[in-house]
Residue frames as a rotation matrix with the C-alpha (Angstrom) as fourth column:
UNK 1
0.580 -0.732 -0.358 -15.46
0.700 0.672 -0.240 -8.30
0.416 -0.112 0.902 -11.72
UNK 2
0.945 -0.324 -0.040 -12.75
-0.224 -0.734 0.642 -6.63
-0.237 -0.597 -0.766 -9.22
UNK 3
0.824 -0.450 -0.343 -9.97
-0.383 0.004 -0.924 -6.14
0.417 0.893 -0.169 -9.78
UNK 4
0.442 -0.382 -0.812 -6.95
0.294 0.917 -0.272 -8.20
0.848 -0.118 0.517 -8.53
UNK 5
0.939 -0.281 -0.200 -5.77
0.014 -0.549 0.835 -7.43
-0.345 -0.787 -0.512 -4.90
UNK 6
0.356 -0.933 0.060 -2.30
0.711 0.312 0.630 -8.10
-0.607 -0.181 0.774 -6.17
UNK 7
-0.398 -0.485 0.779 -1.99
0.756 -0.655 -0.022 -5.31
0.520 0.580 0.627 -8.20
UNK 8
0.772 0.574 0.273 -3.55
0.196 -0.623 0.757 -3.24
0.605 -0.531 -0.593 -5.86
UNK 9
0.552 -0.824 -0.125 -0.43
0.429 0.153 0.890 -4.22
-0.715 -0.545 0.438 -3.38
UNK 10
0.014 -0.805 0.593 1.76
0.996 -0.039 -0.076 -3.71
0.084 0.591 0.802 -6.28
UNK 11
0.083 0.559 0.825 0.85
0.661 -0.650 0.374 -0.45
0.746 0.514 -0.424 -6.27
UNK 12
0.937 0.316 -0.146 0.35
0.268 -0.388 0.882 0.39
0.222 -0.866 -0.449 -3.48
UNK 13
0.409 -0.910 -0.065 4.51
0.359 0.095 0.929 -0.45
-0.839 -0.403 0.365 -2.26
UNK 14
0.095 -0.586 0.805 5.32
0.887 -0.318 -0.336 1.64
0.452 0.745 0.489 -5.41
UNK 15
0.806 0.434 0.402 3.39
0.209 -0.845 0.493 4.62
0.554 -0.313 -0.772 -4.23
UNK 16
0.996 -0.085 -0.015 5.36
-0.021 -0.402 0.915 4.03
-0.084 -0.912 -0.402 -1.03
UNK 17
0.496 -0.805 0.325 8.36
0.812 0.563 0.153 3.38
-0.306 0.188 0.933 -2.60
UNK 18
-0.360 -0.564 0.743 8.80
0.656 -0.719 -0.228 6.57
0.663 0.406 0.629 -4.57
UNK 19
0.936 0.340 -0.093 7.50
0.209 -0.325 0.922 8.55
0.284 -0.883 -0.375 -1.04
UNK 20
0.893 -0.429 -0.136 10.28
0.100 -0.105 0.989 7.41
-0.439 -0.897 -0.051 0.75
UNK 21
-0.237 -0.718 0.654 12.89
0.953 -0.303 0.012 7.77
0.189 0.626 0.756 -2.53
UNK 22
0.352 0.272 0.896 11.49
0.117 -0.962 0.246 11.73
0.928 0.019 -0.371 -2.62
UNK 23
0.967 0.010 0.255 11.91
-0.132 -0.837 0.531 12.24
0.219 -0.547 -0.808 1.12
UNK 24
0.529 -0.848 -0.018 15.35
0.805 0.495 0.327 10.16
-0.268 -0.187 0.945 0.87
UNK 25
-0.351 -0.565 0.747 16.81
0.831 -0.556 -0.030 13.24
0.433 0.610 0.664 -2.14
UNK 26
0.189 -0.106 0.976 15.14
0.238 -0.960 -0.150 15.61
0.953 0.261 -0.156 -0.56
UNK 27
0.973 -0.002 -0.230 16.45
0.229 -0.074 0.971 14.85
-0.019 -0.997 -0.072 2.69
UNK 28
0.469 -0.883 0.019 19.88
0.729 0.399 0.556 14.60
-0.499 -0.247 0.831 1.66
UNK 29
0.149 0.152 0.977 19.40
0.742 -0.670 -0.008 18.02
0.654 0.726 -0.212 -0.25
UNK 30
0.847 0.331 0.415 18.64
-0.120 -0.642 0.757 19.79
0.517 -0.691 -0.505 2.51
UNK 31
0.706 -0.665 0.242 21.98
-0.038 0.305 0.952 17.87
-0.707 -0.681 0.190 4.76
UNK 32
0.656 -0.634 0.409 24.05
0.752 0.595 -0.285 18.59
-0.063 0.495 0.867 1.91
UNK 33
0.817 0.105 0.568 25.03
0.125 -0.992 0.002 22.17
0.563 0.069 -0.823 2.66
């Protein structure tokens, strides 16, 4: 049995979620000077 694609997705669009949260703080780190 495989496992469900929908938690795969789920997953997945966290992953990419906390990516683009990380390069969001550490963009705004970097332009906060």
């Amino acid at each position: 049995m495989s496992p469900r694609p929908v938690s795969s997705i789920y997953l997945y669009v966290l992953q990419l979620r906390i990516k683009t949260l990380h390069l969001k703080s550490s963009f705004t780190q970097k332009h906060s000077y």
